[in-house]
Residue, then its C-alpha position, 0 to 999 in steps of 0.5 A: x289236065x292230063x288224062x293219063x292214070x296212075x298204078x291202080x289200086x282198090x278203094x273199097x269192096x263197093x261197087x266199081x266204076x259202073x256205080x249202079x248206072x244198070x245200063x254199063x254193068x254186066x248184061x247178067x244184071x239184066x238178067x237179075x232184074x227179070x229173074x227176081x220176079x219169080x223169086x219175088x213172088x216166092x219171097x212175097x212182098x218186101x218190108x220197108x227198110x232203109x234200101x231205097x228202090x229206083x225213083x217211082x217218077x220216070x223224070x227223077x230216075x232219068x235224072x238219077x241215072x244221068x248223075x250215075x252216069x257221070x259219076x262212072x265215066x270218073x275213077x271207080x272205086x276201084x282205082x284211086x292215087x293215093x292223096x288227099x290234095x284233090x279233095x282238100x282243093x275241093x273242100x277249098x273251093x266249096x268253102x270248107x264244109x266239112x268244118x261247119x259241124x263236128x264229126x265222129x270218124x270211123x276206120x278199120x277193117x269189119x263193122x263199120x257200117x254197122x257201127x255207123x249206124x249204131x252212132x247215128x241212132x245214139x245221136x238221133x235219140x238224143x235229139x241231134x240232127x245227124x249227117x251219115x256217110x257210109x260206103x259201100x251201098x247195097x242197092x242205091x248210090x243214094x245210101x251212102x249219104x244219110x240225113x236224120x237216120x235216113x238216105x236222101x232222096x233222089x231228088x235231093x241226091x242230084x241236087x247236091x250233085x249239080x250243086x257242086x259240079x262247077x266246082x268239082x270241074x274246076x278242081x279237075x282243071x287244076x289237078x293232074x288227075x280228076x277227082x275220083x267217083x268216091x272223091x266227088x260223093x265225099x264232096x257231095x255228102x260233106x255239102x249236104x250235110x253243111x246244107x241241112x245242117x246237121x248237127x253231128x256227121x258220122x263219116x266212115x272211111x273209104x278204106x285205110x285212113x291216112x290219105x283216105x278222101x274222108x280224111x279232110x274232117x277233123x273228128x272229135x271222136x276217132x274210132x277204130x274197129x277190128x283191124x284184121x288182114x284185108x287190102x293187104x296189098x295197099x295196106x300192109x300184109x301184118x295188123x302192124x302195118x294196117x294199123x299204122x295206115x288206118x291211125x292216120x284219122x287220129x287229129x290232135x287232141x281227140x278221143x279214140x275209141x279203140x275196139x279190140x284189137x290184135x297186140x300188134x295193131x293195138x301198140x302202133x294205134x297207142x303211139x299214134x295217140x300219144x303223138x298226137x295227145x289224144x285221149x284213148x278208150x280201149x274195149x275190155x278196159x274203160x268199156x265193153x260188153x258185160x253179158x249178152x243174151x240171144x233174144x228172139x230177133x237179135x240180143x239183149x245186152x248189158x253194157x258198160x260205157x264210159x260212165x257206167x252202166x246201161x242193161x236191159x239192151x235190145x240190139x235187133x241184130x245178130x252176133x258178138x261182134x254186133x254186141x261189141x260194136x254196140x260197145x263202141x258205138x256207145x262209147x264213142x257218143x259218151x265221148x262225144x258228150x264227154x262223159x268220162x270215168x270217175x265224172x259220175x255222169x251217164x247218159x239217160x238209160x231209157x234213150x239209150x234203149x230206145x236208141x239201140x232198139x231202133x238199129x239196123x243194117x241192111x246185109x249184116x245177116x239180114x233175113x229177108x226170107x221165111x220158109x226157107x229161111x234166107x239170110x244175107x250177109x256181106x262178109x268177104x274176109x277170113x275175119x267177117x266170115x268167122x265172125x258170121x259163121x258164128x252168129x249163126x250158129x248162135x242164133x239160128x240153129x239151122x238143121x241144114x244150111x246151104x250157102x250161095x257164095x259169089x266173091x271178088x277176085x282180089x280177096x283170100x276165097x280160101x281163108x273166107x271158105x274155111x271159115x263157113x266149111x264147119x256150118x255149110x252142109x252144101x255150097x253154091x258158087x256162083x258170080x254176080x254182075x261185077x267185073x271184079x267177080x271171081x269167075x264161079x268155076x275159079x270159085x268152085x275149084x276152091x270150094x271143092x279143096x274146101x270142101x270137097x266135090x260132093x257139097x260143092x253145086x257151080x251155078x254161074x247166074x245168081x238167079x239159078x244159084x239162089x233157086x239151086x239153094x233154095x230147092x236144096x233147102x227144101x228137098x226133104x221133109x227132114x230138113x224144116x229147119x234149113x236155111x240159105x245164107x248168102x254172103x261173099x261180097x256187098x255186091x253179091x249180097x245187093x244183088x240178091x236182095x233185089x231178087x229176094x224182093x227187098x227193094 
């Protein structure tokens, strides 16, 4: 097998090659683990959530970190050629898991998580064993791979690993190129879920659609977030072009549920269903949202799916565009159930409640802290930025917000800036442990064209940039109703959320 490597590319906005293996990321993290217990003690105790900590059993973290280990001497996700020849050979070898339950596939450019696990609670309220794939994590690798609405467990994690391993070797034997670290998770979530076995797996692409690793499923239901400019340099500089990658998770035959979308990206995602004699559900025409109200903790909506309509919706998050993935979501698992227009059927309204009401999703404008109130968020693109901007200034109606901005290298900083320079009063750049970190004084020279040298503080430590934000939000006595929010990239948001105590 040869050991040479292809052009790189991005794979996703996850964690890269270094997973979360602590020991081989940068010595900051070292740092981020001691300084967290004094943001701890601030922030007090964390509530539970669905954010796995390290194992408590010494031998299972050993264990785990074993498995990080191995994971990160493969491609990370950063790199990747693109194909699908690898993971079909896998699939091949592991019997073709993949087809032993239907599954809902789920691509384009912000959202998806959320919508994710807007689907994975639909289905688990009505009694379905759900498989849930998501990337990138937050804190724990463990995240990515969901059984009934929660992540594995550690244990469960390393077994499925070992349980594959002979045969990811074997594909790696046979293949000029190893599996990459994202391949082999694809592989492991598919085993595992083939192993429960669920009943429904909600997979979520890697990035882009055609030649994905996700892509070997055949999804019954096709859904298509927001497409905006993101990756642009693997997927095309126009929506045209992103669309045409990202409709390559369209099989023969299936439903698509289309969120908005740009003119562009809408016709190129319609010719791809026709060849393919998919049936299409667009938002704004066969569904979307009906009203939304800002409610104490989130919203509360009136929908209307496929079959009609569903009120009185509590959705514990914050934002439009959460009410229009809510929409999608419940359009997508009325597709799955085959509810349709005109058939007369809906979906029981009291479950369906019950459903949205459940939902969550760790980093998508998460508080995490009162007094001063801190919100994470893991926007890192112009689109999720505007969107985030304006959830929260619905929702929150800060008197003084202080950002704390730490963001990749390869992404549109400038585009992502504009969009928060309306809502932040002052910003702090900083830089977490990854080596795709955009370096904090890089950050802060185009922060200051943004916003200007007088609202712009450069503190290189996301510990010191936290307490920097923190203090500003509480210098003066005129400011009670400040908040921080800290955003830029999933990784940076993980990190803070381990030093604020949720985790």
């Amino acid at each position: 097998m040869s050991e040479q490597q292809p052009d790189a590319f991005d794979e996703s906005d996850a964690f890269d090659e270094i997973v979360d293996a602590e020991t081989d990321r940068d010595p900051d993290l070292a740092v981020i683990e001691a300084g967290s217990r004094t943001l701890r003690a601030q922030a007090g105790s964390p509530q539970a959530d669905q954010v796995p900590s390290r194992p408590a059993d010494p031998e299972v973290d050993r264990a785990l970190r074993e498995v990080e280990a191995d994971l990160a001497t493969r491609w990370g996700e950063t790199k990747l050629e693109p194909s699908v020849a690898r993971i079909e050979a896998l699939m091949d070898v592991l019997g073709e898991p993949q087809r032993a339950y239907p599954s809902v596939h789920i691509t384009g450019t912000n959202g998806k998580t959320s919508t994710a696990r807007m689907i994975e609670a639909l289905f688990s309220a009505f009694d379905l064993r759900t498989g849930r794939y998501t990337s990138p994590h937050v804190q724990s690798i463990t995240e990515r791979i969901s059984l009934d609405g929660a992540p594995i467990d550690a244990e469960r994690f390393i077994e499925t690993y070992n349980d594959i391993k002979l045969y990811v070797e074997m594909v790696d034997a046979r293949q000029e190129y190893r599996l990459s670290f994202f391949e082999v998770l694809t592989g492991m979530a598919y085993a595992a879920f083939a192993d429960a076995p669920v009943d429904v797996a909600v997979v979520e692409v890697g990035m882009g659609g055609s030649w994905d690793a996700t892509n070997v499923i055949d999804g019954s239901v096709a859904v298509v977030t927001p497409i905006d400019l993101d990756h642009t340099d693997r997927l095309g500089t126009t929506p045209a072009e992103i669309a045409a990658e990202k409709a390559g998770i369209i099989k023969q035959g299936a439903t698509v549920i289309l969120a908005q979308q740009p003119v562009d990206a809408a016709q190129v995602m319609l010719k791809r269903a026709v060849e393919a004699d998919a049936t299409v559900a667009r938002e704004g025409m066969e569904f979307g949202v009906v009203s939304r109200e800002v409610a104490v903790g989130g919203q509360l909506l009136t929908l209307r799916g496929l079959g009609g309509e569903y009120e009185q919706i509590f959705l514990p998050l914050y934002g439009a565009h959460q009410a229009h993935n809510a929409a999608v979501a419940l359009a997508a698992v009325e597709a799955f159930f085959g509810v349709g227009a005109g058939d007369g059927r809906t979906l029981d309204a009291d479950t369906i409640r019950r459903a949205f009401a459940s939902v969550s999703s760790p980093g998508r404008l998460e508080v995490v802290r009162r007094s001063p109130t801190v919100v994470l968020d893991a926007a890192h693109n112009p689109a999720g930025a505007r969107a985030a901007a304006a959830a929260v200034t619905e929702s929150f109606g800060f008197s003084r917000l202080i950002g704390v901005v730490g963001a990749s290298d390869d992404k549109d900083v400038r585009g992502f800036l504009e969009a928060f320079e309306p809502i932040f009063h002052e910003i702090v750049v900083t830089q977490n442990s990854s080596h795709r970190a955009m370096d904090a004084d890089t950050l802060a020279a185009v922060a200051v064209e943004v916003f200007g040298d007088d609202r712009v503080v450069v503190e290189p430590r996301l510990d010191d940039a936290l307490e920097a934000a923190i203090t500003l939000a509480e210098e003066e006595s005129e400011f009670a109703g400040a908040g921080v929010l800290v955003t830029g990239s999933v990784i940076t948001v993980g990190e803070a959320r381990l030093l604020l105590g949720k985790g």
